[in-house]
C-alpha positions in Angstrom: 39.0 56.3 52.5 42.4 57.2 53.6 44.8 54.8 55.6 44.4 55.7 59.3 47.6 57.5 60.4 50.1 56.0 62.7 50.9 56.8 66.4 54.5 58.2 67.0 56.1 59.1 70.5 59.2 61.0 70.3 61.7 61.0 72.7 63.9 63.8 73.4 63.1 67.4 72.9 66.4 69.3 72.7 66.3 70.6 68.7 66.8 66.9 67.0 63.8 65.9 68.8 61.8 68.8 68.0 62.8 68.6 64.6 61.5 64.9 64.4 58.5 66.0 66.3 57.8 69.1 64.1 58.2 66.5 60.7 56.3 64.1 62.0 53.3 66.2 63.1 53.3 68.0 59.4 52.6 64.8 58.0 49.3 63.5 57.8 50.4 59.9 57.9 51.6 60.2 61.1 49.8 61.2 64.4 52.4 62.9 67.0 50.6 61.4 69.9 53.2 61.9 72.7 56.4 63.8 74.0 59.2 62.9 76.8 61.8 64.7 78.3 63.8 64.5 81.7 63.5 67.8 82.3 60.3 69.1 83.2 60.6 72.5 82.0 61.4 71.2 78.8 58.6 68.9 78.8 55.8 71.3 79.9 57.2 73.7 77.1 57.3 70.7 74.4 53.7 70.1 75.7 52.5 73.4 75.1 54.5 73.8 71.4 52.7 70.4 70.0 49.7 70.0 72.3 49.9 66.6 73.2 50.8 64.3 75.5 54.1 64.2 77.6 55.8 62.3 80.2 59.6 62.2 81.8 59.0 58.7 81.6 59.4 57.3 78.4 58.6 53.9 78.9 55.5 55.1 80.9 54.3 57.1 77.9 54.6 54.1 75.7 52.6 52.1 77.2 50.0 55.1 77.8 50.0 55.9 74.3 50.8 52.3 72.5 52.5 54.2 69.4 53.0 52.7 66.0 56.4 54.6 65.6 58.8 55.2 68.6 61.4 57.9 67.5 64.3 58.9 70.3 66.7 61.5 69.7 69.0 61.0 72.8 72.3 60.6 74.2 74.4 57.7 73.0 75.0 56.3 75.8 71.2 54.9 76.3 70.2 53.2 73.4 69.8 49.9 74.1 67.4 50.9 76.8 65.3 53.2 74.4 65.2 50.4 71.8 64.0 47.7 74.2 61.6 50.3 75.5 60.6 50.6 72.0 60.4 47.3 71.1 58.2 46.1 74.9 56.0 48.8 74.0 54.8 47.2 70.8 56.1 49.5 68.1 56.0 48.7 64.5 59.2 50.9 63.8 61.9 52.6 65.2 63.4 55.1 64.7 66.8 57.1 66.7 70.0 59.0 65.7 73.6 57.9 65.0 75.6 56.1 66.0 73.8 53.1 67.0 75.4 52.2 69.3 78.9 52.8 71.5 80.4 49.4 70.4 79.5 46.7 67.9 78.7 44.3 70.7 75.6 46.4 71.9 74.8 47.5 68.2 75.2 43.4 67.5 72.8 43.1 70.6 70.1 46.2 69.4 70.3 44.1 65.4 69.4 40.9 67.6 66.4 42.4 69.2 65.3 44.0 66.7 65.4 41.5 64.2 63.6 39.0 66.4 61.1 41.0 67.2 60.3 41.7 63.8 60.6 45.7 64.6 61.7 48.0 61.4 64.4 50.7 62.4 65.5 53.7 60.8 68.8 55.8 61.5 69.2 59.6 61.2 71.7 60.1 58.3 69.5 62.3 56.9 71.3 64.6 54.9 71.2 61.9 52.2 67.9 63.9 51.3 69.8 67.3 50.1 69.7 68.4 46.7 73.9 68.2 46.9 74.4 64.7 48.1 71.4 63.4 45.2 73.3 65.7 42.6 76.3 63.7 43.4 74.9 60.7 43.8 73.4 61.0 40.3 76.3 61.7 38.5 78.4 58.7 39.9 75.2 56.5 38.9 75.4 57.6 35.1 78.8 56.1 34.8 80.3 59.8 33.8 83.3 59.1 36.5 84.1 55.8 34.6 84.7 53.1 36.9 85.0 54.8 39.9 88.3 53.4 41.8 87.8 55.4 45.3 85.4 56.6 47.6 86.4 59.3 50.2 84.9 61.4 53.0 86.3 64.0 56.1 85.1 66.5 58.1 86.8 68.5 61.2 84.0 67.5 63.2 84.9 64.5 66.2 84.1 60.7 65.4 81.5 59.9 67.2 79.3 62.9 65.9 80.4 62.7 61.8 82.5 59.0 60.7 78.8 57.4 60.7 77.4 59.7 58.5 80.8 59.5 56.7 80.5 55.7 56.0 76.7 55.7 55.4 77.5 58.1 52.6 80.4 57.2 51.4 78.8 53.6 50.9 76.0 55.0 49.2 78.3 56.5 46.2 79.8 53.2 46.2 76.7 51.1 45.7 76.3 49.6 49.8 79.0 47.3 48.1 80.6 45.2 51.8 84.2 46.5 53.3 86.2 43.7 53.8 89.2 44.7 55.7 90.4 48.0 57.1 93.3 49.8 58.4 93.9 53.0 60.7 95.6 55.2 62.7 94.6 57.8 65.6 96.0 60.7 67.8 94.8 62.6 70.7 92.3 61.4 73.8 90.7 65.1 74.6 87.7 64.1 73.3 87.3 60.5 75.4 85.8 63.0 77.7 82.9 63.8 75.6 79.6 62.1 75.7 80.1 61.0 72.3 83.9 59.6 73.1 85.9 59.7 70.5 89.9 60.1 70.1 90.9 63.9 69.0 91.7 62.4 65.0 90.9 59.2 63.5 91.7 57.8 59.7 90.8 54.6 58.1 91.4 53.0 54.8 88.6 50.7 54.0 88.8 47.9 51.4 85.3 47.1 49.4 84.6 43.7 47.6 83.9 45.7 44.5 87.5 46.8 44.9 87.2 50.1 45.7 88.9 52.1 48.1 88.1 54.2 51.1 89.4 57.0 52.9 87.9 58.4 56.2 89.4 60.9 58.4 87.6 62.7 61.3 88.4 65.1 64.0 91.3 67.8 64.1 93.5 66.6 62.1 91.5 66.0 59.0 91.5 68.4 55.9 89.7 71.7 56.4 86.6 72.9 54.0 87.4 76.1 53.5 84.5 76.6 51.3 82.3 76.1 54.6 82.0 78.4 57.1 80.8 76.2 60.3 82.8 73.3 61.6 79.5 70.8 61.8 78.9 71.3 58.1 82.8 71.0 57.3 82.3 68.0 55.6 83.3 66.5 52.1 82.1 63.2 50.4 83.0 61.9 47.2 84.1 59.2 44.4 86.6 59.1 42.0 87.0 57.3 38.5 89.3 56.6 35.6 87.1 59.9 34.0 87.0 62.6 36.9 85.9 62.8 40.2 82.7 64.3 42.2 82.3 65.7 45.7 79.5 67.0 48.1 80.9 69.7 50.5 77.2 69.2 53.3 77.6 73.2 54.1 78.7 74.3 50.5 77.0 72.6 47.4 78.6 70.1 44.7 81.1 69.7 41.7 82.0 67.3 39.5 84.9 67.0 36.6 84.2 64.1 34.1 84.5 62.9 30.6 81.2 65.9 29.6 83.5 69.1 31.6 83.5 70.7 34.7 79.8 71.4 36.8 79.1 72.3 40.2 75.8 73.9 42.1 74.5 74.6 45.1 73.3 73.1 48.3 73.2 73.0 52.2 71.9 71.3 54.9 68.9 72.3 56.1 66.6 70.3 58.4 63.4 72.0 56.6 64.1 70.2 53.6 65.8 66.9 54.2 63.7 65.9 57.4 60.2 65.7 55.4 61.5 63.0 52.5 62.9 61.2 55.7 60.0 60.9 57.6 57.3 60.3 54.5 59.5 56.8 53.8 58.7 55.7 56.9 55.1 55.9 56.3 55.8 54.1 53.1 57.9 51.6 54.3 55.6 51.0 57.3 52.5 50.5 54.1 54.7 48.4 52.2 57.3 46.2 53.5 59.4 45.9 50.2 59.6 49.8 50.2 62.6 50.0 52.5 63.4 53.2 54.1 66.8 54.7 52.2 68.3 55.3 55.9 67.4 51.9 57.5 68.8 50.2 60.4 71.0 47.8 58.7 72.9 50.1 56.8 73.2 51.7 59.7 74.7 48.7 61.3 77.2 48.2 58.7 78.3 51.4 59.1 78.9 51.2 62.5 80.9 47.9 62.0 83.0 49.3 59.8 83.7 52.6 62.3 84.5 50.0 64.9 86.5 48.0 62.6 88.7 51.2 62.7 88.8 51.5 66.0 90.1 47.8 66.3 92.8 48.8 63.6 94.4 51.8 65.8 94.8 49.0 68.5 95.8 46.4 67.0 98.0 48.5 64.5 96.7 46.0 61.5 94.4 45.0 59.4 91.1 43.9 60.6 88.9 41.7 58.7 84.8 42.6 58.2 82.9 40.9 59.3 84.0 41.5 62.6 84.1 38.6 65.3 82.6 39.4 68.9 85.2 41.1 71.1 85.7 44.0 73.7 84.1 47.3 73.6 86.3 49.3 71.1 86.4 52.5 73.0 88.0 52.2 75.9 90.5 50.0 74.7 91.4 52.7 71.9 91.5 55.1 75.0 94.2 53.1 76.2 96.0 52.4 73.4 97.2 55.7 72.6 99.6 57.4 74.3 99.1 60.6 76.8 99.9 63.7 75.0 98.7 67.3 74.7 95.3 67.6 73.0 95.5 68.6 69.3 91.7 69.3 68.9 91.3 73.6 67.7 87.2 73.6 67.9 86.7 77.0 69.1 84.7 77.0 72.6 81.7 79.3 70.3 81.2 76.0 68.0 81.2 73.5 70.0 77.0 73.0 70.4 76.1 69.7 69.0 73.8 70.2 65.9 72.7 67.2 64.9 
């Protein structure tokens, strides 16, 4: 006989959400057993789509439906309330998009919960799953770059949205090896005023303990993709060695040169692939505790530490040491670091729907 299948509740139902809900309801591991959504319209028509329960009330639906798996796919500027919600309403794992969290004290405060609650978490930096970033990944693995020397990603797209799944990537190709310090810069405060706040451009340089280098650069005044048509998918990840180098472009495939010649192939993200693998290791990391989810939530944390770590750098025009120490939330004070100034950020008005 068959393991019984777990409860979920997913929160949210703008596309991310329906794309979790969707996932989750093709896998027969997994019971969708309730939607929420603030806006009743919305609701009734998420409803009606997976024919099951909904409420505007997500902490109300949790304790209606008691799920195994509490997945929200919401604005960051709520996610210590949906983790505790989460967390009161007995779930076994949970699971939200990037960033964690706005600053590292309330992602320090979400690990703390979590952690003593005994709660698994899982982070959406999904595209992980594509047949690009594995192609990549695989090559660096074989040892065909030589010792690989730096690590590198960038995309046109503002902090808040991209430098997570940045990091998360870029540590990836680099083994999760630790950071240890960083340094940065940043321009521009246009996009304070979006709901995920970020300055117009942002770069760090990241030291690991393995001794490898990193680059980062988000926002306007990072490097184009040509290659990619669409500014969400503008984004390039990669490692280079003492024997070539090797890049994923997330809208435009791979290539490689090492030691063996030059390769490259295709690839793009695409929810309808990457989003099954992500949801089936949940299942398994939920049957088997050893089995832990490629995307979870402490990778996620260190990610986020080091993207804060950056922000820290800009204002205290240094080098910051990782582990970071408890301080101020990192936003606002970059905000007020930088100076007033014409906004530099050039995303057309038709591209600026959030797609993640």
């Amino acid at each position: 006989m068959g393991k019984a299948p777990y409860k979920v509740v997913v929160v949210g139902m703008g596309k991310r959400g329906k794309h979790h809900a969707s996932a989750f309801q093709a896998n027969p591991r997994f019971e969708l057993a309730g939607v929420c959504e603030i806006d009743a319209g919305r609701l009734d028509a998420a409803k009606a789509q997976f024919k099951v329960d909904g409420d505007t009330d997500a902490k109300a639906l949790v304790k209606r439906v008691k799920p195994d798996v509490f997945c929200f796919c919401t604005l960051p500027n709520i996610r210590l309330d949906m983790i505790k919600a989460g967390i009161d309403g007995g779930a076994k794992l949970i699971a939200y998009e990037k960033p964690i969290a706005t600053s590292f004290a309330e992602a320090t405060q979400i690990m703390d919960l979590v952690r003593k609650a005994g709660v698994k978490t899982v982070v959406s930096h999904q595209h992980r799953y594509g047949e690009h970033y594995r192609r990549v990944k695989e090559i660096i693995a074989s040892g065909a770059l030589g010792r690989v020397h730096t690590v590198y990603g960038h995309s046109t797209g503002w902090m808040m949205h991209m430098i997570t799944h940045l990091i998360d990537y870029m540590r990836w190709y680099n083994g999760n090896a630790e950071a240890e310090w960083v340094m940065a810069q940043a321009a521009g405060k246009g996009k304070f005023k979006d709901i995920h706040s970020s300055p117009d451009y942002i770069v760090g340089v990241i030291q690991f303990a393995n001794g490898v280098r990193g680059y980062v650069e988000t926002g306007a005044g990072a490097p184009d993709v040509p290659e990619v048509d669409y500014w969400w998918r503008k984004c390039r990840i990669g490692a280079q060695g003492t024997d070539g180098f090797a890049e994923v472009l997330t809208g435009g495939g791979w290539r490689a040169v090492t030691r063996d010649g030059v390769s490259s192939g295709g690839g793009c993200m695409n929810y309808d692939l990457d989003m099954p693998p992500y949801i089936a290791e949940m299942a398994d990391w939920l049957d088997d505790d050893a089995k832990l989810h490629s995307c979870n939530g402490e990778n996620a944390f260190k990610g986020l530490e080091i993207t804060m770590a950056i922000c820290r750098g800009v204002v205290s025009r240094g080098q910051v040491r990782i582990p970071l120490a408890a301080g101020a939330p990192e936003l606002p004070a970059l905000q007020a670091a930088l100076p007033d100034g014409k906004v530099i950020c050039s995303i057309p008005a038709s591209e600026k729907e959030y797609a993640s």
